[in-house]
Backbone bond lengths (Angstrom), bond angles and torsions (degrees), N, CA, C in turn:
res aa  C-N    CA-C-N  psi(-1)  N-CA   C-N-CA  omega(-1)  CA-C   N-CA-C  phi
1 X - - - 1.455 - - 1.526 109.63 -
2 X 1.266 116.24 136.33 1.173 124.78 169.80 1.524 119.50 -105.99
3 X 1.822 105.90 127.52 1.511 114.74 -158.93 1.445 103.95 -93.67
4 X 1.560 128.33 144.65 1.337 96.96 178.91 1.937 84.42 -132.52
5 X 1.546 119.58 152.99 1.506 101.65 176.32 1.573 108.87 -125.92
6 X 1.586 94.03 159.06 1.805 90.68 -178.21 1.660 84.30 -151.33
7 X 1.348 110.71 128.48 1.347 114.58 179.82 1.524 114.69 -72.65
8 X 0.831 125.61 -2.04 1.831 129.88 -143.76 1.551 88.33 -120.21
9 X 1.799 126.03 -9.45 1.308 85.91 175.49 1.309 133.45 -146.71
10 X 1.321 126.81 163.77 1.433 120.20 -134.35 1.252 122.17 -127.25
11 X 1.173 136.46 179.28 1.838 120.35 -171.93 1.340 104.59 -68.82
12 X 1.419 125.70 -34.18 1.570 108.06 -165.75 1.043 103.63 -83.76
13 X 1.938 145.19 5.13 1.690 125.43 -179.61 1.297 99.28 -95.29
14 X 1.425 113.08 132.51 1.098 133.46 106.67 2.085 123.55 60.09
15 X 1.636 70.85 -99.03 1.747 100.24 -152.11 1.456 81.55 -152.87
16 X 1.634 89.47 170.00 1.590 109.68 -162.25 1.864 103.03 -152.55
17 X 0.868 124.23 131.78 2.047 128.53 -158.81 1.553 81.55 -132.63
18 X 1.020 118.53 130.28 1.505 144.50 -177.53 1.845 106.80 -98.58
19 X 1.101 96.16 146.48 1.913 93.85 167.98 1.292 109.40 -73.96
20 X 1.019 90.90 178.51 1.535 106.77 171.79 1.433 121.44 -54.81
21 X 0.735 100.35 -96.86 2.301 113.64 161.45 0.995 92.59 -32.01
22 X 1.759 154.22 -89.00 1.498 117.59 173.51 1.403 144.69 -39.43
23 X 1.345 117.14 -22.96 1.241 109.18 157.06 1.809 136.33 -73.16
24 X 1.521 87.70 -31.12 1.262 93.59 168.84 1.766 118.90 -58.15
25 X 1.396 102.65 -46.50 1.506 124.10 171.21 1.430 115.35 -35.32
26 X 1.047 113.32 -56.48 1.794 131.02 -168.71 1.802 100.46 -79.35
27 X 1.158 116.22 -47.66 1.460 110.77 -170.83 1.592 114.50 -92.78
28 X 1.414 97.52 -36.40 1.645 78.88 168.05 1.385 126.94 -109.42
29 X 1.479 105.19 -20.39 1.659 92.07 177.39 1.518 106.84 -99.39
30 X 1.448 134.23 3.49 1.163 127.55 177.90 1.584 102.27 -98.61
31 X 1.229 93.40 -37.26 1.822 106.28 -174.54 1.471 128.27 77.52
32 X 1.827 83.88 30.04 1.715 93.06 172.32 1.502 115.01 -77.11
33 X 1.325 129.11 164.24 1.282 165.55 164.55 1.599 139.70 -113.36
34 X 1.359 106.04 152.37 1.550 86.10 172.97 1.452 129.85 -60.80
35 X 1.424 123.11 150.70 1.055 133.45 -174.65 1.727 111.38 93.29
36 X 1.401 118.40 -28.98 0.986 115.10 -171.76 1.881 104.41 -65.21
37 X 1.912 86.91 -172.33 1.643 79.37 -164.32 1.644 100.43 -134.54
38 X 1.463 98.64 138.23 1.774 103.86 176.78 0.867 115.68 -113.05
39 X 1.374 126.06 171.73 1.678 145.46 171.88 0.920 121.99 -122.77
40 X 1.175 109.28 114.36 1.833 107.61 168.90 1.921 145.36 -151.42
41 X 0.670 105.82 100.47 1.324 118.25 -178.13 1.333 133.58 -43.26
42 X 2.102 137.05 146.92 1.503 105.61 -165.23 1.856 79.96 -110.29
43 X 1.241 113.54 11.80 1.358 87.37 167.92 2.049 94.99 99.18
44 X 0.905 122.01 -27.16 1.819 138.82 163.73 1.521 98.77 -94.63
45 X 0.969 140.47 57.89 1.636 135.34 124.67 1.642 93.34 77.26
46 X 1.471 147.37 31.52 1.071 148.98 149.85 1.774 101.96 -92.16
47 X 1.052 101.53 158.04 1.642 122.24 168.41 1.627 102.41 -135.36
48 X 1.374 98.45 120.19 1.852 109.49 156.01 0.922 138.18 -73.61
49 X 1.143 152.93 107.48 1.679 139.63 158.25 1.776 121.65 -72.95
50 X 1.003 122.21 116.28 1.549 118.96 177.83 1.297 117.20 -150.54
51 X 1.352 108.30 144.02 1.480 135.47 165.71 1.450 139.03 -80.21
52 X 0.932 98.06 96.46 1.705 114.55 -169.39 2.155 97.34 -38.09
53 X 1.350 102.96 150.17 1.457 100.59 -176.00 1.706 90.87 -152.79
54 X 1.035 134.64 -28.12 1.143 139.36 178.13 1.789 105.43 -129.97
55 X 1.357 109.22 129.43 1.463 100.88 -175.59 2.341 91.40 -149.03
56 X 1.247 83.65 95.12 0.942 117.21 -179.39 1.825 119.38 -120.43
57 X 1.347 94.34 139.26 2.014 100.67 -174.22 1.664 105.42 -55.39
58 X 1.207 87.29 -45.72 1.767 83.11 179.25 1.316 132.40 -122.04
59 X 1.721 118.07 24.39 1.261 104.53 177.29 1.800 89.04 -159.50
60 X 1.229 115.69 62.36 1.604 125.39 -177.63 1.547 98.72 -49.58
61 X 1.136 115.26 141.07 1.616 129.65 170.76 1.332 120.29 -124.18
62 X 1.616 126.66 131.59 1.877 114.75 173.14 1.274 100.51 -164.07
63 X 1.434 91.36 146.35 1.511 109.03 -164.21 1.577 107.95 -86.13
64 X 1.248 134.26 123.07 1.377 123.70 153.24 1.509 139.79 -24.15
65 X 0.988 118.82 109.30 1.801 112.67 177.75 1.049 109.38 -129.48
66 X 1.307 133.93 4.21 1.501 136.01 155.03 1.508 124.28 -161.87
67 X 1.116 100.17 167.14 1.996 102.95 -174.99 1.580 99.59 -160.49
68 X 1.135 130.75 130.20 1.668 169.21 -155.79 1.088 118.75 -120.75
69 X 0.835 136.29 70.32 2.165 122.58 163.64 1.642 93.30 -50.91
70 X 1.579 123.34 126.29 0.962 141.69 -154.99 1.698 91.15 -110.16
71 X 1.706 131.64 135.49 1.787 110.82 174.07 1.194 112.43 -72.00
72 X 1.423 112.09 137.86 1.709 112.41 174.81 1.638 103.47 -81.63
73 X 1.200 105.12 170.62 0.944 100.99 179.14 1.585 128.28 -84.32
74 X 1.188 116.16 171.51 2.164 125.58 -177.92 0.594 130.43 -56.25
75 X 1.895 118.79 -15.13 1.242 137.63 -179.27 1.417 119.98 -137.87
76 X 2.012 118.70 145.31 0.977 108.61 171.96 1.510 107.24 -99.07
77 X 1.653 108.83 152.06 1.940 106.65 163.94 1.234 105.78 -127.15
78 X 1.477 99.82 141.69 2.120 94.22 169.69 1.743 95.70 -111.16
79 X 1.346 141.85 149.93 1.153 112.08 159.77 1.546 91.67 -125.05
80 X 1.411 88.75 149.99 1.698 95.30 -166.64 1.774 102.76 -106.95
81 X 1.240 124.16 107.16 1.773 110.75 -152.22 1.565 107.80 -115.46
82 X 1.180 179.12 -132.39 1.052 169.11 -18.21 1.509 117.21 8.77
83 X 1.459 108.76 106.55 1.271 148.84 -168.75 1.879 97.19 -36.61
84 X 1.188 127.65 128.85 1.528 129.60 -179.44 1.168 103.65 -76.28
85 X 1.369 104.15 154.10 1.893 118.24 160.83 1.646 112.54 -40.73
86 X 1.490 90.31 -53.33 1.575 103.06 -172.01 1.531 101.43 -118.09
87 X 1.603 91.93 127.65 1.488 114.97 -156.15 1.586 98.21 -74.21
88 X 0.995 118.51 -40.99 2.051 103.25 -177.20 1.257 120.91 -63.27
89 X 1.146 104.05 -10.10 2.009 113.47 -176.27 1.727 91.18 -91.58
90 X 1.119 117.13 -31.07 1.530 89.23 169.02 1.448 121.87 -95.28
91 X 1.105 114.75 -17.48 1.595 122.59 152.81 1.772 122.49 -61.04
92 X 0.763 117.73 -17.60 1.781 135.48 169.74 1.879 99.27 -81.24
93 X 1.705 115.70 -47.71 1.130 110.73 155.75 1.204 147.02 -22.70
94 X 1.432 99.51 -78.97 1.671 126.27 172.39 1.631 114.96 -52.25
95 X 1.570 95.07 -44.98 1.900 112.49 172.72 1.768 91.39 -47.03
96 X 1.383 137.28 -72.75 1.447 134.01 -95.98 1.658 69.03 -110.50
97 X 1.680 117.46 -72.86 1.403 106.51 -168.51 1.717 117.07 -54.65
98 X 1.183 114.97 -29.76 1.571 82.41 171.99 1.490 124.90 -86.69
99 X 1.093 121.24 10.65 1.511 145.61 140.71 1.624 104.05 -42.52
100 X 1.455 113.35 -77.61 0.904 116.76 -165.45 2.076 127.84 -75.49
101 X 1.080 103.74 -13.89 1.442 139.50 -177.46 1.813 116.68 94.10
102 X 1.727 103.83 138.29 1.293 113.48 -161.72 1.728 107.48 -166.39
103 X 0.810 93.22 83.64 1.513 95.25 176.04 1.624 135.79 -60.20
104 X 1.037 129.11 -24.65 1.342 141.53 164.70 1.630 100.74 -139.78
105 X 1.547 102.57 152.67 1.800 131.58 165.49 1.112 127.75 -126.47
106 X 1.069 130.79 92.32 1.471 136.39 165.09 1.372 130.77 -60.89
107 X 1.249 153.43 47.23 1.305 147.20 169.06 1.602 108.14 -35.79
108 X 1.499 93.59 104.22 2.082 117.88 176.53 1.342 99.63 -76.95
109 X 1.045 119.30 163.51 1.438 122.39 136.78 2.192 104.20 -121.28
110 X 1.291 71.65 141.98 1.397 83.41 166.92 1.593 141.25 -127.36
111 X 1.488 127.76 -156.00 1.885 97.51 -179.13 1.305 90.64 -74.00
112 X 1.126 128.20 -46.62 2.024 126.16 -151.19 1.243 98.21 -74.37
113 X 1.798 140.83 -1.79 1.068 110.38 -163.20 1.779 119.48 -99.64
114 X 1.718 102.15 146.91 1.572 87.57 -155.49 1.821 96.80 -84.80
115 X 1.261 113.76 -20.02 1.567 105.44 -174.87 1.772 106.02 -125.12
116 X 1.451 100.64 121.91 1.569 128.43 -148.86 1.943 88.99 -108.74
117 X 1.076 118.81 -28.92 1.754 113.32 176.84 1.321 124.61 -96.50
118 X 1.073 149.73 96.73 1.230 158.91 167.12 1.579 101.73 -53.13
119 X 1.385 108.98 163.78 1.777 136.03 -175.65 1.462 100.12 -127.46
120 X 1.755 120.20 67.96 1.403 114.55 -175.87 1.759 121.97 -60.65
121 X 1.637 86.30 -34.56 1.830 85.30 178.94 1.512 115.12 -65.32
122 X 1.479 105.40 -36.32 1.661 110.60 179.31 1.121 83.69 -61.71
123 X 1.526 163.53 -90.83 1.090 146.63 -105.47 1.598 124.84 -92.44
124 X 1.402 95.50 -22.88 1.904 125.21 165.66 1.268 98.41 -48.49
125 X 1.527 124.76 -62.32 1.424 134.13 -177.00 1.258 115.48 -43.98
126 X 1.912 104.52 -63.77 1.465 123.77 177.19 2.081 105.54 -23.84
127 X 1.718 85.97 -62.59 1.482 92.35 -162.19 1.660 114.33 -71.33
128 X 1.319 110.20 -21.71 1.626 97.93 -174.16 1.978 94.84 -64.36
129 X 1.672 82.02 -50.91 1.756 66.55 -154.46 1.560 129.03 -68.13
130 X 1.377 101.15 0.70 1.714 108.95 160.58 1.532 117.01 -74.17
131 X 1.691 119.53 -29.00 1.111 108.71 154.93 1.592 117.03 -81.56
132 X 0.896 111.76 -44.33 2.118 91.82 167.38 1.819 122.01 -38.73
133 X 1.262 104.82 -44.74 1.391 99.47 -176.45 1.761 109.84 -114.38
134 X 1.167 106.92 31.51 1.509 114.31 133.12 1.644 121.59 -121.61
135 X 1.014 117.36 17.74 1.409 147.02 175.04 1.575 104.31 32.41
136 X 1.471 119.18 58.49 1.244 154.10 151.50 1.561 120.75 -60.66
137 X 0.692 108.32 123.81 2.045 98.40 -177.90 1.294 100.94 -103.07
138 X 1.238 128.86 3.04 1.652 109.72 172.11 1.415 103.32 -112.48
139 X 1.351 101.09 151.39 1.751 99.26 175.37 1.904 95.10 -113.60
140 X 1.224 90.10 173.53 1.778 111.81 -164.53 1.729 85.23 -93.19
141 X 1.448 96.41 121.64 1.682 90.32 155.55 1.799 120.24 -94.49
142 X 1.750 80.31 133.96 1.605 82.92 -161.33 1.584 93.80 -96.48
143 X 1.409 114.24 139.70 1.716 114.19 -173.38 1.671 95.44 -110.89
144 X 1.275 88.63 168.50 1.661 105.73 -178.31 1.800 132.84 -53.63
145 X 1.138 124.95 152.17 1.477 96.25 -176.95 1.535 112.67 -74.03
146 X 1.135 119.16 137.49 1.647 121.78 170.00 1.318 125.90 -117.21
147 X 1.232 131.26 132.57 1.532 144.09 -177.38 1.698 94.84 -47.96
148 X 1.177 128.53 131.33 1.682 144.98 177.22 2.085 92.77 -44.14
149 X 1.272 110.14 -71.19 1.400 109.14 -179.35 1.917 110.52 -40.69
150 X 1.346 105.63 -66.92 1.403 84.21 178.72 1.531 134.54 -56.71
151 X 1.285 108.08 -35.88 1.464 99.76 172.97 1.375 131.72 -55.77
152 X 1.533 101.98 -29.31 1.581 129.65 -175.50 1.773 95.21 -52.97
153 X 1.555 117.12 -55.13 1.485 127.20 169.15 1.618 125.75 -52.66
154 X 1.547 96.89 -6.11 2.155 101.52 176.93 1.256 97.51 -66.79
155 X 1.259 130.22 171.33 1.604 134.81 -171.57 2.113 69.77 -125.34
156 X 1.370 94.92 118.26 1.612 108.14 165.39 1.545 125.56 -124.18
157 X 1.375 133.10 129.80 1.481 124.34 -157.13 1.287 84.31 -120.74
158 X 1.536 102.89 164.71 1.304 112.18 -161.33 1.665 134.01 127.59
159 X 1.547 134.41 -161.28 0.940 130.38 158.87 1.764 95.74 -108.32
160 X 1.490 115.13 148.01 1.177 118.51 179.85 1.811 111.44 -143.20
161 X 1.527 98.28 129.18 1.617 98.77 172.93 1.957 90.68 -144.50
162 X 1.629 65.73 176.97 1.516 94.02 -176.15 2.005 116.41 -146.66
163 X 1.253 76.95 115.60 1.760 88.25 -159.06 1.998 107.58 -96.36
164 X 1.451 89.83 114.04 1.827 100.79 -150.99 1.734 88.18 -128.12
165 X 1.337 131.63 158.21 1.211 176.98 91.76 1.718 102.89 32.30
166 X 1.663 115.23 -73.72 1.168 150.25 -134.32 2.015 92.85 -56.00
167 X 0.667 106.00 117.67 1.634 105.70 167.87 1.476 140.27 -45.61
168 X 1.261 104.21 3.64 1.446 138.52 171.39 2.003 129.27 -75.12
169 X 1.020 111.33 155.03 1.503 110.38 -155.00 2.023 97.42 -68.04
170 X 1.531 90.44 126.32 1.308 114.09 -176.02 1.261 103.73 -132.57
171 X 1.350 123.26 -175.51 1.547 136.42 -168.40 1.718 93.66 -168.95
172 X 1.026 91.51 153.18 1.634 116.98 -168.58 2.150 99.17 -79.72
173 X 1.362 91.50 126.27 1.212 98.75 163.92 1.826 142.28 -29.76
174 X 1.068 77.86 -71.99 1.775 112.37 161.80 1.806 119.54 -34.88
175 X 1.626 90.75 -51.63 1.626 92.59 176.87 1.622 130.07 -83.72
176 X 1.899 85.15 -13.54 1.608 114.82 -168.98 1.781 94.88 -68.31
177 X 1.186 102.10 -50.01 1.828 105.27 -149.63 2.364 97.91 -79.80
178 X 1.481 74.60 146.97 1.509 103.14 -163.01 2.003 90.95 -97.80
179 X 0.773 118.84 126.27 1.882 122.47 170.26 0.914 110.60 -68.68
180 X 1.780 133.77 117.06 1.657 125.70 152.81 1.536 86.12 97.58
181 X 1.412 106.02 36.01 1.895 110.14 164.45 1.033 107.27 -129.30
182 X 1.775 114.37 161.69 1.553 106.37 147.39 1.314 131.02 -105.46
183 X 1.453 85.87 139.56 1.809 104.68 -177.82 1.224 103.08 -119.63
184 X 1.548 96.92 161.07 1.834 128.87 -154.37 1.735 86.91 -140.00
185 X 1.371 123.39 125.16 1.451 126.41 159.21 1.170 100.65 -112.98
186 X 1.423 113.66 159.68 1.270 129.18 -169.96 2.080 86.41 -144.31
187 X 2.117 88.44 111.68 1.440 88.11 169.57 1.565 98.14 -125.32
188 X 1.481 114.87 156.21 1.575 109.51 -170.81 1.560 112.18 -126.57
189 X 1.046 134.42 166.44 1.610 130.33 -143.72 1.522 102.73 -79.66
190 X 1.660 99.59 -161.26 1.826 89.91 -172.23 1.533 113.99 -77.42
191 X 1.390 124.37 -0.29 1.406 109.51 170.27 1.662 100.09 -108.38
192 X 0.880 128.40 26.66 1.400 134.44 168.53 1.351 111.21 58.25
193 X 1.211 137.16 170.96 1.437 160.26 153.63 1.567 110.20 -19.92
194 X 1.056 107.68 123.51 1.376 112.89 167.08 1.218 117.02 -43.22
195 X 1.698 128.84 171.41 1.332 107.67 132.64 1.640 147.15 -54.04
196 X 1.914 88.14 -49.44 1.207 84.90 165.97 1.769 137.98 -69.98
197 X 1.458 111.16 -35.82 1.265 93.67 152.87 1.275 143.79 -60.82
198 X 1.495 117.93 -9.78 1.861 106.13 154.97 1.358 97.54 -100.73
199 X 1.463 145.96 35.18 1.099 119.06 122.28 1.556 120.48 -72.49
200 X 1.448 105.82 -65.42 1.410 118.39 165.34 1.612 108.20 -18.24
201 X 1.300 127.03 -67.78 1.800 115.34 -177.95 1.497 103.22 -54.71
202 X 0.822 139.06 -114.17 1.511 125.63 162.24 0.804 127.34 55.32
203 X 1.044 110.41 -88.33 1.450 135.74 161.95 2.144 118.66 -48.21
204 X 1.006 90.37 -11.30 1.672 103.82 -175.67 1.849 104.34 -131.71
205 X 1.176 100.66 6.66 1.588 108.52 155.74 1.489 105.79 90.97
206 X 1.397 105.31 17.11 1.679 96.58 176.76 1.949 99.81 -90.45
207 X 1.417 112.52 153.75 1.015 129.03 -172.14 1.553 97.35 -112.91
208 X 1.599 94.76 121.90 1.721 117.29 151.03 1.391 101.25 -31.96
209 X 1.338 112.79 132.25 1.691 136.13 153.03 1.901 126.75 -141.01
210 X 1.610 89.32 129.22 1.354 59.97 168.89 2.297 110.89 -118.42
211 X 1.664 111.66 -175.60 1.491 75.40 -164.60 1.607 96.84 -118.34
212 X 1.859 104.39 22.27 1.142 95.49 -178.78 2.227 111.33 179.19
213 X 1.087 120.11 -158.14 1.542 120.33 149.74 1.428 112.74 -98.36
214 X 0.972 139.63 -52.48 1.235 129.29 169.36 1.474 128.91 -76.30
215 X 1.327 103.23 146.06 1.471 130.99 -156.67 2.208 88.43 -65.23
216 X 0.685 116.76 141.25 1.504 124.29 172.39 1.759 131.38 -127.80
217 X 1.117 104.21 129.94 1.655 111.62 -170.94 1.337 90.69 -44.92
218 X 2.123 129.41 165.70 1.154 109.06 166.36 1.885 121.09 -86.59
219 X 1.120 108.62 -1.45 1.632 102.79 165.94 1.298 120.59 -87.70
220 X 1.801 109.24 -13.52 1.405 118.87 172.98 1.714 97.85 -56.44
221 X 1.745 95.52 -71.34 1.366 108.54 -166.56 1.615 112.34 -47.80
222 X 1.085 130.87 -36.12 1.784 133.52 155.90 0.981 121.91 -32.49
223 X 1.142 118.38 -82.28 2.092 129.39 159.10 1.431 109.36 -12.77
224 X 1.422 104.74 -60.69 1.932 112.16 -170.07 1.590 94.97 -74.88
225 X 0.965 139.57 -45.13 1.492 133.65 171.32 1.436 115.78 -54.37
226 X 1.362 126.98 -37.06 1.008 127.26 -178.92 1.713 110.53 -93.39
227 X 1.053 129.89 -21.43 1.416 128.58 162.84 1.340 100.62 -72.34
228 X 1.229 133.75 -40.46 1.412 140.67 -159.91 1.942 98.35 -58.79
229 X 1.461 89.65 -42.75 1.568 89.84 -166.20 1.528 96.30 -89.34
230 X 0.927 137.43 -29.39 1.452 133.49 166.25 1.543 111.10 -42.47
231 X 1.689 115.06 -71.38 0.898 130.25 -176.55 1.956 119.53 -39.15
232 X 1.435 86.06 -42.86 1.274 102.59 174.63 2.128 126.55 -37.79
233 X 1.442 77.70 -65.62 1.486 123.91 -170.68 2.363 86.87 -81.33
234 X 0.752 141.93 15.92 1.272 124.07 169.19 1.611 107.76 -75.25
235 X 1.174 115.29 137.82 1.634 121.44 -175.54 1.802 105.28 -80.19
């Protein structure tokens, strides 16, 4: 099945008019036609069904014939990540966990971190189309970058850790996480977490974790946090 997404639309329309570059998409390189049939999602846990009625290079047309609230899943995750040196390893990120399931993204900045600007529109993209071609109907809301101190000040509910380096008393991920909760990870860039910022979490109720014996890149260490909680949560 091929997923296609448009945020804007909703059980009560209709019909659905494609852009341009999607239309082109569907008619010539997919090699749909009228009558044929699409799917598509707004990215909120609906699924579309529709019928092509106009199949045109640049202005694809299809009528609605069904709509789905799709089940979300048992669990919530936020992962809160600090932006990489090298920007495709955190874009390989964003790809893999919403692959894997991830409900919110936080890009921190922290003291060690060497790159403080994020590419949100590049990364909007990143995420739809990892949910298109894991044919997921929810997309990850990705939030703004925030300085480590301010976020530390969000009022966050939930279970909360923070998975750091520091040689200090930790506990294994795996045993930490509760199934059919929400969890908040806290991963920190390639020179890791300050001290004082894992005092600072701490101090705001996030729990030391660690996610393994070996030392891990920080989009490595994301992935294993985010399978971790997947894994967790398998029925």
């Amino acid at each position: 099945m091929q997923l296609f997404y448009n945020q804007h639309l909703t059980p009560s329309d209709s019909d659905i008019q494609f852009t341009k570059d999607e239309s082109r998409h569907i008619v010539k390189v997919l090699r749909k036609s009228v009558d044929d049939t699409l799917h598509i999602t707004n990215g909120k846990g609906w699924l579309f069904q529709a019928q092509i009625t106009v199949a045109d290079l640049k202005n694809c047309v299809a009528v609605i014939q069904s709509s789905e609230l799709q089940p979300a899943r048992s669990y919530q995750l936020h992962l809160v990540v600090a932006p990489t040196k090298m920007n495709d390893r955190y874009e390989w990120f964003l790809e893999k966990a919403t692959e894997i399931g991830v409900d919110t993204i936080t890009p921190v900045i922290c003291d060690n971190s060497e790159r403080r600007v994020i590419k949100a529109e590049r990364y909007e993209k990143i995420l739809q189309s990892a949910m298109k071609q894991s044919l997921n109907c929810y997309l990850p809301v990705l939030n703004e970058a925030i300085p480590f101190k301010e976020f530390m000040q969000q009022p966050i509910a939930g279970d909360l850790f923070i998975a750091h380096c520091e040689d200090t008393n930790r506990i294994s991920l795996k045993q930490a996480l509760i199934p059919n909760g929400h969890t908040t990870i806290l991963i920190g860039p390639e020179g890791d977490f300050s001290t004082e910022e894992i005092a600072q979490a701490i101090s705001n109720n996030y729990q030391p974790v660690t996610l393994g014996d070996s030392r891990l890149r920080t989009e490595t260490a994301a992935i294993v946090a985010c399978h971790s909680v997947a894994f967790v949560n398998q029925s």
